[in-house]
Structures are given as C-alpha cells and as structure tokens.
C-alpha positions, 0 to 999 in steps of 0.5 A: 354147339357152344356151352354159355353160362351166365354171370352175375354181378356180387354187389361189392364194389364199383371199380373205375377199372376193375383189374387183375383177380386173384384168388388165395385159397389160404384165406378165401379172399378174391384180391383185385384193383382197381387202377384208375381209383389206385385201390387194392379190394380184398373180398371175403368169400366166406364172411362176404365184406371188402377191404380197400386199400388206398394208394397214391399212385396206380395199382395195376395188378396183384400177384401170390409170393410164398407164404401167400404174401403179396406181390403188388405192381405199381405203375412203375413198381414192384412190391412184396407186402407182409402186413406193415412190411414193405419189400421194393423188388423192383422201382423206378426206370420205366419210361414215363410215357409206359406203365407196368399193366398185367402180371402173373407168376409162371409154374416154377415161380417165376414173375413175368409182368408186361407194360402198356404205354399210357396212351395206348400206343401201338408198338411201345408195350413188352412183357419181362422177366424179374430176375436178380432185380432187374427186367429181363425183356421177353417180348418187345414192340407189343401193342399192349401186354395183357393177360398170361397163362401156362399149360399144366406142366409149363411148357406152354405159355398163352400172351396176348396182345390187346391191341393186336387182338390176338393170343401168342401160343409159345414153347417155354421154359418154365426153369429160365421163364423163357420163350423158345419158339411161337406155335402159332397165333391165335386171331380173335379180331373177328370176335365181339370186343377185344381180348383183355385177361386170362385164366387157364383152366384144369383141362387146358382150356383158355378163359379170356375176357373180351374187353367191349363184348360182355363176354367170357369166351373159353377157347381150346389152347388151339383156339376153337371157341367152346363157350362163352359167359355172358357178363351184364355189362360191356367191359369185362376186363380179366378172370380168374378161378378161385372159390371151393376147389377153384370151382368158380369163375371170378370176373372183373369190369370197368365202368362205361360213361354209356353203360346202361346198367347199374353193375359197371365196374362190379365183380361177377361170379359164375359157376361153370362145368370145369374148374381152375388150378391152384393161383402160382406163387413167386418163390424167394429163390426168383423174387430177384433183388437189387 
C-alpha cells in the first residue's frame, strides 16, 4: 500500500507558471518564479509576506551561489545577484527558438541547467554544464529538460525528460559533473499527468511533480511508486524541501484556463513523513567566467 498526503494551498501569490522553488535555510525564504509573468517571488517563512521582483524578460529558474547569494536563469542568461550587484556568468548564444528552463546545482557545487524549445518541440531541448563561462553540453536531443536531483554522495544523478515521460538514472561524476553511464529508465507514461520537477529526499527517494495529474508521486531511485500528495489543482509543476529541518514539502503550480478552483498558480505546502537535504549551492571555484 502507498502512503498519500494532502497539500494545501499558502495563499501567496497566483503564478502564470509557478517554477522552480528553492528554499534558503540562511533566511527561511522559499524563492520561486514565475516565467510567463517574469517574477521573482521571495516568500518569508517566518514573517509570512512575498516580495516580487519584476523582470523584463523571462525568469526560468532560481539557484543558491556560496554565500546564500543568488543565481537566477533568464531565458538566455545566467546571473549571479548580490543585492544591487549584478554578475553575467553566462548571456547570449542560445538559439532563439530554445530557452534555459530548469536548473539545479549538483553535490560538488557544480550548475548544470537544461533547455526547452519554446514551442515544445520533440528532440531540440539538452541539458549543460557551466564551466569557465561556457556550456558544456551533458545530454543533447532532449524532448524537454526538466527536473535534477542526486543520491546523497553524488554519484547517482535523476533527469527527466517531459516529454519522453521518463526519468534517466545515470552514474556521475560529481568532481567533473559528468555522466558516465545510464542505469536504467524510469517509465512514468502510464501515470496521471506528466513529469515536471523534482526533489530528493534524505533517504533516497524521489519527489516528482506530475504536470496535468494534481499529484506529487514519491518514487524509489528504482522507481517503485511509494506515495503520492494530492495538489488541489491540475498543474503541479516542482517541489522542493525547505521548512524546520527541510521537514517540509513546497509546491508550485500553473494556472489552467479550465481550472475549477481558486488556487491555480498558488503554492502548496505538506508535511509528510521524510524530510529533504540542505539546498546545493554554486561554488566560486565552478560559477565559470567569461
């Protein structure tokens, strides 16, 4: 028998296209964005209000530098943000038809971030490695790049692939951020929605958001299915732990032009039975240059 949780909505906000949550522990604050809207929202676990960034231009995704400073992925750049200060560690050269989409910092401190045609085209989206200022191509002919995570030492490294409805389980190399060889693949096509992010938690287990189900499936690293949380809405998008001792399990959605409740596009929170790892950050010796 599977375990199920429930998750409920925090009130905060109502994204276009909630993405990538991340949580610092040095400040309580869950980060996540919003792509469509091109907002950066900083939500205050302990004081309960939202900062929201604007942008001109697409925010895909949030990472952790050293320092607790923060790495944010445009839909061809790569920033490092300190306050005022602004960093480029990466901008300009993607093909137009392609933005950056998912991102997430390995054991060692190393940035890999994938890409998504915009128009959700088979066979065009990859996943790279920044290293001295350039991409560093890991996985090419992608469907579309989504969610990361790693075993607790590293070795192991979870993909998935949106649109191949499927999760690749790879050796690596945390010191070079490299694939060595696929384990095997983890089929998730006969389940209600499609996979979208990911988070692993302290034992192994993978959390995956099913983009279309209104589910949160928790999967072994061989993929047997565990558990799942149900989300009151359709479009569940990614996960992350964060919360008193990463005890807690943050979700964020997109709206549906169908969608029937009032909570589309919000965050969700629940509390389940296992808790997460501490959020990697990207090291000055692997933020790259150019």
């Amino acid at each position: 028998m599977t375990e199920e949780w429930r998750a409920d909505a925090l009130g905060v906000t109502h994204c276009e296209l909630g993405e990538s949550p991340l949580f610092s522990q040095a400040d309580s604050t869950l980060y996540f964005v919003d792509i469509v809207g091109q907002e950066l929202h900083a939500y205050s676990l302990a004081q309960g209000g939202v900062r929201t960034q604007k942008f001109p231009q697409l925010v895909c995704a949030v990472a952790l530098a050293d320092g607790d400073k923060l790495v944010t992925i445009f839909d061809d750049e790569i920033t490092w943000m300190d306050g005022e200060v602004t960093r480029h560690l990466w901008s300009g050269g993607l093909d137009p038809t392609l933005r950056f989409n998912d991102v997430q910092v390995d054991p060692a401190g190393n940035l890999l971030v994938g890409t998504t045609h915009r128009e959700y085209v088979p066979g065009t989206s990859g996943l790279y490695h920044l290293v001295d200022g350039q991409l560093r191509p890991l996985r090419e002919n992608l469907g579309l790049s989504n969610g990361m995570g790693w075993s607790a030492d590293g070795r192991q490294f979870y993909h998935i692939d949106t649109l191949a409805e499927e999760i690749l389980v790879a050796a690596y190399d945390p010191g070079n951020a490299e694939i060595s060889e696929e384990i095997r693949r983890i089929d998730l096509s006969g389940e209600e929605g499609i996979p979208d992010g990911m988070a692993v938690d302290s034992v192994g287990c993978l959390w995956v958001a099913m983009f279309g189900g209104g589910q949160v499936l928790r999967l072994s690293a061989e993929g047997d299915r565990l558990g799942r949380v149900v989300v009151d809405v359709e479009r569940p998008t990614s996960v992350c732990f964060g919360g008193h001792e990463f005890s807690e399990l943050f979700i964020t959605s997109a709206t549906n032009p169908a969608g029937l409740t009032k909570s589309e596009g919000d965050v969700f929170r629940a509390r389940v039975d296992v808790s997460g790892r501490p959020t990697n950050q990207l090291s000055d010796a692997a933020k790259g240059r150019q």
